[in-house]
N, C-alpha and C positions, 0 to 999 in steps of 0.2 A: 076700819081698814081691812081687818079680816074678812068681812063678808064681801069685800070689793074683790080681794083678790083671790077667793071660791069659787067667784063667780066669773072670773077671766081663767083661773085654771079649766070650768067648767065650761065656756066658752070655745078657748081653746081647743079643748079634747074632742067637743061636737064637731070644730071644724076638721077635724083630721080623720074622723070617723065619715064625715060626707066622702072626703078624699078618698077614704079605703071602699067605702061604699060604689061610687066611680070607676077606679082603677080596678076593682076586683072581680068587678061582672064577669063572666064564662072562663073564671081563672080554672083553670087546673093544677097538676102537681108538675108540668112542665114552665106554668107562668112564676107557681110557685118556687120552682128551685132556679131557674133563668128568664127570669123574665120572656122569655120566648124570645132574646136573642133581638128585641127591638126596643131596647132601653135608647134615648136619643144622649150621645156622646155629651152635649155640654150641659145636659140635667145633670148627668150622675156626677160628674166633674163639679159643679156646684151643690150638691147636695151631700159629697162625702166629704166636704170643710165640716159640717156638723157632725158627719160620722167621727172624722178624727179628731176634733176637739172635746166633744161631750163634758159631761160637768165637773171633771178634775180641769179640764182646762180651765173652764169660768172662774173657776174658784182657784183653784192651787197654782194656777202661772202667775196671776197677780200676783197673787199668795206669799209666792215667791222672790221675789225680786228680790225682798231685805236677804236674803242670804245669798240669790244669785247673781244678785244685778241683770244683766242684759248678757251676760255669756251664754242663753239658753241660745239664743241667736244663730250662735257659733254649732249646737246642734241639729238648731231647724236650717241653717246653711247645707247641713252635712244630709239631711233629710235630702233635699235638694238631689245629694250625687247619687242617694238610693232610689229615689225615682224614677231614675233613667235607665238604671239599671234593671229594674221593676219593669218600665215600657220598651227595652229592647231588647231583653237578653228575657225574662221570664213570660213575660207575656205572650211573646211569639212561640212557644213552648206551649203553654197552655189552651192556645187557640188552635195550634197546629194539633195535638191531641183529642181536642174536641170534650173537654172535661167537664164536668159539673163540680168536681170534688180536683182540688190542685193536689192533694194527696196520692189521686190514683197514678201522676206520673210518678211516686216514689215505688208501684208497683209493676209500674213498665220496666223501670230501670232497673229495680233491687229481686222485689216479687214482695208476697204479700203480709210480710213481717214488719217490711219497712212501710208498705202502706200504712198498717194501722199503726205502728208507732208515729209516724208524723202526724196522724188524723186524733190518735189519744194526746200527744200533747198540744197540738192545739185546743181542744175539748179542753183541756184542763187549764190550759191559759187562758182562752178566753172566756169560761167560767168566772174564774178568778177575779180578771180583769172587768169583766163587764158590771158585775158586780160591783165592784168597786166606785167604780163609774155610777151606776146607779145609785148606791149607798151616800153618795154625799151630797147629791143632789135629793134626794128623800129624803135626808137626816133634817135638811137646810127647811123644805118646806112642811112637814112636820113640826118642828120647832118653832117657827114663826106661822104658820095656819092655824093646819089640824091640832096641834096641842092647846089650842085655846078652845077648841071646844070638848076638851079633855077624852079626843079619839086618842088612840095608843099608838102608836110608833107601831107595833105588830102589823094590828090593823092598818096604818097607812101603807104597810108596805104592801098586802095584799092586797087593799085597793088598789094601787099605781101597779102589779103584774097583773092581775085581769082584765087593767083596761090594755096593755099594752100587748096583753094575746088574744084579746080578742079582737085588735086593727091586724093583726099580723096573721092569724092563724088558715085564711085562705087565701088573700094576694101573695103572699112572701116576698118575694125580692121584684113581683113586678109593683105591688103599692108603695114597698118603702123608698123606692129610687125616686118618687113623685113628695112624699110624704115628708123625706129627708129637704128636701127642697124648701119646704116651705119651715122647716126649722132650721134649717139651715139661715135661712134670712132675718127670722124673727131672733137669732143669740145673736147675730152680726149688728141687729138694729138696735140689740138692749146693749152691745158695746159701746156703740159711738155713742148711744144719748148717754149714756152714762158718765161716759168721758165726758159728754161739753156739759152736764149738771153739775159735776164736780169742780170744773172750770169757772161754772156761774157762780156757786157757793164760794167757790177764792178769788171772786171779783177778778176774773183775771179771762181773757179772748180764750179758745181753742189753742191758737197760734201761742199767746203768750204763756198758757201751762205747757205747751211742748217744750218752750225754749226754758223756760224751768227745770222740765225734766231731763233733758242736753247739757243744762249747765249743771246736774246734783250729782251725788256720790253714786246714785243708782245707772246710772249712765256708761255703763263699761263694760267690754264687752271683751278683754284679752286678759287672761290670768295663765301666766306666765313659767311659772311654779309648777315644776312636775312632778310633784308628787303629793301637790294637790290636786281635788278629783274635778275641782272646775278648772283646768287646764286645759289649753289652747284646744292642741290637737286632740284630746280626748275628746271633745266634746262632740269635733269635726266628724273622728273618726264612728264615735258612738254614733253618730246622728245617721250618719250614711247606712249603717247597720242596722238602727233599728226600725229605718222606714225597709232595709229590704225585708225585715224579720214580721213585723206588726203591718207591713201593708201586704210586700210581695207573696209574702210564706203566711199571710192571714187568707182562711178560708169567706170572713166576712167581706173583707173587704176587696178580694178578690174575685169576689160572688157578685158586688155591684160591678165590676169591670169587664166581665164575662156575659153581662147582659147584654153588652154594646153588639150591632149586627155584625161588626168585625174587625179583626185587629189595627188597623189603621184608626178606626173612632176609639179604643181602648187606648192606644197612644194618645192622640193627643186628648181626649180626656186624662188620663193620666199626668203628664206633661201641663195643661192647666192648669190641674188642681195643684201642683206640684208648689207654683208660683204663687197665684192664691195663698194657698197657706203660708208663704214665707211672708208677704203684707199681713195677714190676719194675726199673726201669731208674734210680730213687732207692734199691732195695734194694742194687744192683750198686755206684753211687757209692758207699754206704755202708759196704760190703765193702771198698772198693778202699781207705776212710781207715783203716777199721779196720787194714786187710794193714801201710798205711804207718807209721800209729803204731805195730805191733806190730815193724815193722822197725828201726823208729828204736830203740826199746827195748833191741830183743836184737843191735844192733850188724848187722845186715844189709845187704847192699851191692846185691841184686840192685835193678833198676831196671825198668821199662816193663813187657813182654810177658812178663818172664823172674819177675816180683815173685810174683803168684798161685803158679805154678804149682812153686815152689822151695820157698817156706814150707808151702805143702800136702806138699808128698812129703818135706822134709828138717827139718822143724821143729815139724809137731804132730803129733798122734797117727796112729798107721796108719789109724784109722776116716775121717780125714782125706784122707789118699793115697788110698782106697779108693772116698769119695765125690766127691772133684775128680776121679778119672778116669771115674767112670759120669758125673761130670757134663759132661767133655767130649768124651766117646763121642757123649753125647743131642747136643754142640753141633754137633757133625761129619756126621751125619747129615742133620738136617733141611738142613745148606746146601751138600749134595748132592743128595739124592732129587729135591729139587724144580729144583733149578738143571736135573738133566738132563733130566729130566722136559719142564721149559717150554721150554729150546732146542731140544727132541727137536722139541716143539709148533710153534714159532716157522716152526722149516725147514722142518720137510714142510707146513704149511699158507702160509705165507708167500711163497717159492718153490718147493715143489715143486707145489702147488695141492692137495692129497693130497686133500681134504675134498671137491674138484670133479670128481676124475678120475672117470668113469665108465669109459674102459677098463681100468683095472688092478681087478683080483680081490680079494676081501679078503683072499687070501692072499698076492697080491705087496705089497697096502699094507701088510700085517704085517711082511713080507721087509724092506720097504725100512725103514721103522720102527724097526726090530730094527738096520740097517745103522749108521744116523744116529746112532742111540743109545749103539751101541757107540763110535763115531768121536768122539762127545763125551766118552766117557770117556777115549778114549787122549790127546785134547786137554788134557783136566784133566792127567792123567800127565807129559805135556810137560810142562806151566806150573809145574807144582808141583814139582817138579822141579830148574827153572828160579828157582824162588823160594827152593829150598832152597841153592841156588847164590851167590844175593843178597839175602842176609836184613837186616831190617834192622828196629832194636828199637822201633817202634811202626808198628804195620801197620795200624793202625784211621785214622790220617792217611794214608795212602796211598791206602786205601780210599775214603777220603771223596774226595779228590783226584780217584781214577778217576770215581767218581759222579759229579761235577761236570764232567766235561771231557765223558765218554759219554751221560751222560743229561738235558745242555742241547740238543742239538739236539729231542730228544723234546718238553722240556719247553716248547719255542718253537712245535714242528710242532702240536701240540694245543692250545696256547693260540691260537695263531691258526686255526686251524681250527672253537674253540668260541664263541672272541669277534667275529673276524670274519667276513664274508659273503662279502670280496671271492675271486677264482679266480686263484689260481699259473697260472706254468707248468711246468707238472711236473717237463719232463726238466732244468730248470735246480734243482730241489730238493734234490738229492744236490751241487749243488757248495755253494751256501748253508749247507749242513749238516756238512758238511767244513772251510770258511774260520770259521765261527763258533769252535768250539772251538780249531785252531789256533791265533788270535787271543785266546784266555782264555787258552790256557798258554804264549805268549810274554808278557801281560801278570803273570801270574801269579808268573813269574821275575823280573820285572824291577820289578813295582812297588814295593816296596821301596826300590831304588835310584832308581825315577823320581820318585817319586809319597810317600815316606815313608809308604806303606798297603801292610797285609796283607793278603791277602785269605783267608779262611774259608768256610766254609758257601755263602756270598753269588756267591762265583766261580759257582754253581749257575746263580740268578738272574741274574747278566751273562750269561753262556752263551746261555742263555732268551733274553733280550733280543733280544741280536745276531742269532741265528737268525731271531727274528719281526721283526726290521726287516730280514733280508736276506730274507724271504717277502715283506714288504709292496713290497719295492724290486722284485720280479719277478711282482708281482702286478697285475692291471687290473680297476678298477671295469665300464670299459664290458665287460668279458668276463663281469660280472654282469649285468649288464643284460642279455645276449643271453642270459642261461640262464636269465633269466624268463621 
């Protein structure tokens, strides 16, 4: 079975290397950072379902269930109300400025302290995050592959970033909008067969493990209890926030939406995908009660991150093992390509100015380009690594946790920058932006014991908060006045 599925990982990888091959012909560092502004609206719109699932989704939403049930719901609902927000209030910002980098309007508006502060903590979240992302899907086929031929987990992990910088390192964001597409479809197709394999092994129709799963304990979707962290409105409120924070205030992902020819196709690609994910991400729940009822059944012990991916390889049919691993090949990719991609973006335009430099050649901005890009993959290498060191069996709460700490300061610099008029002062941005989060993850530890409250999702929104009241505390109306 190992040599079966080497040889579909390796399959796989040729065919996405034709795709890059294809898409990358007379690319330059314009195709590479914007696609050249002719990405077709309902590609990218289908192809960022895989961006924003990647391989904590495959694994950790199941994963999930036993301790969330279906309330996850109630945040990919609230997702929902940040996506509109996302295609009418941010977007038309973004396109009206004409940006590469969503950062630089924090330089229009603040100047250029708050630009690199919003651009350094993205850099450092989506580090973080992507990572993450990658780590559990390498950990997963490591473990059941490469470790039978006693390669080492190091080494698999530099295999899996060479190959994914070298699909990436010339097209950039005009390959992966194509590239994401086509994994995008291949995690959705190892979903559903998955789901009706599992349904065959319980002798039971599609239809009739649904209605199993509608009638079981996992099935509920309202916890009522405030001050518990799976609570109604938290979750609502979380979810709205962190699609503005992880979509709208992400450079990746707003790197694929920026490729669109223009704002009207950036909507409603956005506005799609929006929906999409609300179906894909009750299919995933769905999955995760099936895995658990069929655990509980056949006496099964595995738990969290380890649930999916055991029953697939050790419990149903090979056609099973075959399709959970192209489906988290497809997962591992897209939250790569595009992670390295947009920090590649982020730096050289951010601080290095790449987009401004008139002395450098467009063979030294290739050179350097090419540098940055490498450097963020051995970064990935480190961290993953590092993760594989200190694993720990639900990594989609981790994730959120980092989201929340790295990407409130964003979420404060742009709310106030959109809501208010009044003028910072610059160079005091970056300490504001640093004491805010701080401040959420000593609360964060402790409110429990302070406060008898959790905090979830919402730690986002505090975050938010405190940042935009330490802008308004360094802010002056009369220094608006003077810029009239």
């Amino acid at each position: 079975m190992e040599h079966i599925l080497f040889w579909i990982f390796a399959a796989y990888t040729l065919l996405l290397f034709i795709i890059t091959f294809v898409t990358s012909r007379k690319a330059n560092s314009l195709s590479f950072f914007s696609g050249n502004r002719k990405s077709p609206w309902f590609v990218v719109a289908y192809g960022m379902i895989g961006a924003s699932l990647s391989g904590v989704t495959f694994m950790s939403v199941p994963g999930w269930v036993e301790e969330r049930q279906f309330t996850y719901m109630l945040t990919v609902t609230g997702n929902l109300l940040g996506y509109c927000v996302i295609a009418f209030v941010l977007m038309p910002i973004y396109y009206r400025l004409n940006v590469i980098s969503i950062y630089k309007y924090l330089e229009t508006r603040f100047g250029k302290y708050s630009h690199k502060t919003g651009s350094f903590f993205f850099l450092v979240s989506r580090t973080l995050g992507a990572s993450l992302r990658m780590f559990i899907v390498i950990y997963v086929l490591y473990e059941f592959v490469f470790s039978k031929w006693n390669i080492s987990f190091e080494f698999t992990v530099f295999l899996f970033l060479i190959l994914i910088l070298l699909f990436t390192l010339k097209g950039g964001i005009k390959t992966i909008v194509w590239t994401d597409t086509l994994q995008t479809t291949c995690m959705l197709a190892a979903l559903c067969i998955c789901f009706f394999l599992i349904a065959q092994q319980m002798d039971l129709s599609a239809h009739g493990l649904l209605s199993t799963i509608m009638s079981s304990e996992y099935f509920t979707f309202i916890e009522s209890d405030s001050s518990s962290r799976l609570c109604w409105w938290k979750q609502l409120l979380g979810g709205a926030f962190i699609a503005i924070s992880m979509t709208g205030l992400d450079q990746e992902m707003m790197q694929k939406n920026l490729s669109c020819k223009n704002i009207r196709s950036a909507q409603k690609n956005m506005m799609t995908f929006s929906f999409i994910l609300l179906i894909v991400n009750f299919l995933f729940l769905s999955l995760g009660a099936a895995l658990h009822i069929f655990a509980a059944k056949e006496g099964i012990d595995a738990k969290g991150d380890d649930l999916f991916p055991f029953i697939a390889l050790n419990e149903l049919t090979p056609l099973a093992a075959i399709v959970f691993i192209i489906g988290l090949i497809s997962a591992l990719f897209p939250s790569a390509d595009g992670a390295l991609t947009s920090l590649t973006t982020a730096f050289s335009i951010d601080f290095l100015n790449m987009e401004e430099r008139k002395d450098w050649t467009i063979k030294q901005k290739t050179r350097i380009r090419h540098i940055i890009h490498l450097s963020f993959a051995l970064l990935f290498i480190g961290i993953i690594i590092f993760y594989g060191n200190h694993r720990n069996p639900h990594l989609i709460d981790i994730l959120f946790q980092v989201a929340s700490i790295t990407y409130g300061p964003l979420l404060g610099l742009f709310a106030f920058g959109i809501i208010s008029k009044r003028k910072v002062k610059d160079k005091f941005v970056p300490v504001v932006c640093i004491l805010a989060p701080l401040l959420c993850f000593v609360l964060s530890n402790n409110s429990q014991e302070w406060f008898n409250y959790s905090f979830d999702f919402e730690l986002l929104l505090l975050n938010g908060f405190l940042t935009y009241m330490g802008l308004f505390a360094i802010s002056s109306k009369q220094q608006e006045e003077k810029s009239k």
